[in-house]
C-alpha positions as CSV (number, residue, x, y, z in Angstrom):
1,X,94.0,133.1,69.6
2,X,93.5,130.7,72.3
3,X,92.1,131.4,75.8
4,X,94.5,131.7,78.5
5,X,93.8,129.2,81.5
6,X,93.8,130.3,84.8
7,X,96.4,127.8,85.7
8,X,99.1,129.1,83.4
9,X,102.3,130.8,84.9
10,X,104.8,132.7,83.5
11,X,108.8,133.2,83.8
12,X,110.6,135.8,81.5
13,X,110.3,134.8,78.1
14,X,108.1,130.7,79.0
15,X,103.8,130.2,79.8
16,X,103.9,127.2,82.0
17,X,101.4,125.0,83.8
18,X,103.6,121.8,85.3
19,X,101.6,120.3,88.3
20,X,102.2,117.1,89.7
21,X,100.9,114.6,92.4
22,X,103.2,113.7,94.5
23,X,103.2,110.9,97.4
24,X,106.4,110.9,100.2
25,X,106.3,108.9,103.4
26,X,108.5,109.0,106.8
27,X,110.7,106.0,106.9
28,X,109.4,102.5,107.3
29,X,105.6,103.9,107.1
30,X,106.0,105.1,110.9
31,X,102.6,106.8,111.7
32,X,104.4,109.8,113.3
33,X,102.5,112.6,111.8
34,X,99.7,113.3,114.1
35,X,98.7,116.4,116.4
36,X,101.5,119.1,116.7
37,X,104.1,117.5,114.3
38,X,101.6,116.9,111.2
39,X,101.0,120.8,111.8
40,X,105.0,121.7,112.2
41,X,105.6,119.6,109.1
42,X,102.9,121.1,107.2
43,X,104.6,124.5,108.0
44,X,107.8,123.5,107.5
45,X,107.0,122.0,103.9
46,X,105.4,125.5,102.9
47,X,107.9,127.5,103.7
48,X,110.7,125.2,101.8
49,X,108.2,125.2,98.7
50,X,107.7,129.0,98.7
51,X,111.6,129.6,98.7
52,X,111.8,127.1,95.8
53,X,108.9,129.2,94.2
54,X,106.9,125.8,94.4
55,X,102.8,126.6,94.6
56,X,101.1,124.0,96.9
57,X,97.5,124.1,95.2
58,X,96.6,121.1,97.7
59,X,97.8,118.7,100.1
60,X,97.4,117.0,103.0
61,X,99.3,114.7,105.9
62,X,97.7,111.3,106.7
63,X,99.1,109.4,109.5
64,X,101.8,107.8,107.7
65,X,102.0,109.5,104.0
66,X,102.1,113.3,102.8
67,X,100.0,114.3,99.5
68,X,100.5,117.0,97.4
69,X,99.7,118.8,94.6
70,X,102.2,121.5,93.8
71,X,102.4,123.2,90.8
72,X,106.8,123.1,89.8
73,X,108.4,125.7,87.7
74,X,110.1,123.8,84.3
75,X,113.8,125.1,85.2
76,X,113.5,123.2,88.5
77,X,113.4,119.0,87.8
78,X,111.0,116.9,90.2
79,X,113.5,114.8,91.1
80,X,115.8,117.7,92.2
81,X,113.5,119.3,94.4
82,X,111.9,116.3,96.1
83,X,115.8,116.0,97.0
84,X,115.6,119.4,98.4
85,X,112.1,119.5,100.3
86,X,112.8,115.9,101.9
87,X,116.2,116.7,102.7
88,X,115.7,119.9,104.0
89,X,112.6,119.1,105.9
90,X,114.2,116.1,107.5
91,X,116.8,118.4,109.4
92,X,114.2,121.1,110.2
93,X,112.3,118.5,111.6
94,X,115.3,116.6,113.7
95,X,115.8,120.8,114.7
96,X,112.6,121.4,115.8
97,X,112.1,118.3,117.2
98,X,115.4,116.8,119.5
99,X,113.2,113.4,120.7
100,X,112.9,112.4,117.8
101,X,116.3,111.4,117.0
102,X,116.3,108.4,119.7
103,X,113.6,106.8,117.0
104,X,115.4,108.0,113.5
105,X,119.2,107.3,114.7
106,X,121.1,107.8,111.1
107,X,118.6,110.8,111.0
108,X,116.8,110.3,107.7
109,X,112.9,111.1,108.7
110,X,111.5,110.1,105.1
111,X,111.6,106.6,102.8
112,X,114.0,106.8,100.2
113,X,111.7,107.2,97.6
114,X,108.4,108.7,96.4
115,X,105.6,108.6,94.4
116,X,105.3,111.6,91.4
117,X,102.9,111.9,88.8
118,X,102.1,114.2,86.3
119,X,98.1,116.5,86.1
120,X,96.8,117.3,83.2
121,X,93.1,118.0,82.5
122,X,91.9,115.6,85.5
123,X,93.3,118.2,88.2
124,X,90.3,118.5,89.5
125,X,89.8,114.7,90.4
126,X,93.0,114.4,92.1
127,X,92.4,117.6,94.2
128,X,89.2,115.9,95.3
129,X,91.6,112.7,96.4
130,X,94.0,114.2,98.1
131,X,91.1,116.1,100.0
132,X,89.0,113.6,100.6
133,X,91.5,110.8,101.1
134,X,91.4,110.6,104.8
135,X,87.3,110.1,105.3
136,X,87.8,107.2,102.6
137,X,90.2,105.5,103.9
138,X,88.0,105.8,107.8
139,X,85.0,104.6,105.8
140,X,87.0,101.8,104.6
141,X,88.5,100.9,108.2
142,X,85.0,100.9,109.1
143,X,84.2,98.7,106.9
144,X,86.9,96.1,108.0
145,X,86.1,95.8,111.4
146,X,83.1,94.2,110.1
147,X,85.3,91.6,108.2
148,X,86.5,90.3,111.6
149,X,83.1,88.8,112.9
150,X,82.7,85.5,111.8
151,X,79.4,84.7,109.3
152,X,78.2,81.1,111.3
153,X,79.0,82.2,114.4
154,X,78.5,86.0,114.4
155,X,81.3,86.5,116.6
């Protein structure tokens, strides 16, 4: 008999263990989640996963993307409740927040699409990404401004 892993859930009569990496942005890449919105939205996407019964094991909001890594019961399809969460975040969001819809008229706050992929064994290595993400990506815009000075000239 094998050993069970500590990631396994369980419905009624079903062992399950279906995570997945997911990537969503707001529309056209605006950098809008900073200070108290990329705290609201944060909120607002864990309480719309926990009445889905959708475990966040990890995630995080950069300035102009969301990551996460949510672990999705089988009877619920990815596609179905990406549908859900964006949707329903969107209007929470356009709720919570009235100024907003001078700069998202038709009131759609994320892109159309998304980014979804399944984690198997290497769950650990994309936990470190999405956690670690953010200092990368500074390190790398570091790194860029030092692109701009000119070789010859040093300017």
């Amino acid at each position: 008999m094998s050993k069970r892993n500590d990631d396994t859930s369980s419905l009624s009569h079903t062992k399950w263990n279906c995570q997945y990496h997911i990537v969503f942005c707001p529309k056209y890449r605006r950098k809008v989640i900073y200070g108290k919105l990329r705290s609201d939205i944060g909120r607002y996407l864990r309480r719309l996963c926990e009445y889905k019964g959708v475990e966040i094991v990890e995630a995080h909001a950069m300035s102009d993307h969301i990551h996460m890594l949510v672990k999705i019961p089988p009877k619920l399809a990815v596609s179905s409740f990406m549908g859900y969460l964006k949707g329903k975040s969107s209007l929470i969001i356009f709720d919570e927040h009235a100024n907003l819809k001078y700069n998202y008229g038709s009131r759609h706050f994320w892109s159309e699409g998304y980014y979804v992929s399944t984690v198997g064994l290497n769950k650990k290595t994309v936990e470190n990404y999405i956690r670690n993400q953010e200092l990368e990506d500074q390190v790398k815009d570091k790194r860029s401004l030092k692109e701009y000075k000119d070789p010859f000239t040093g300017k």
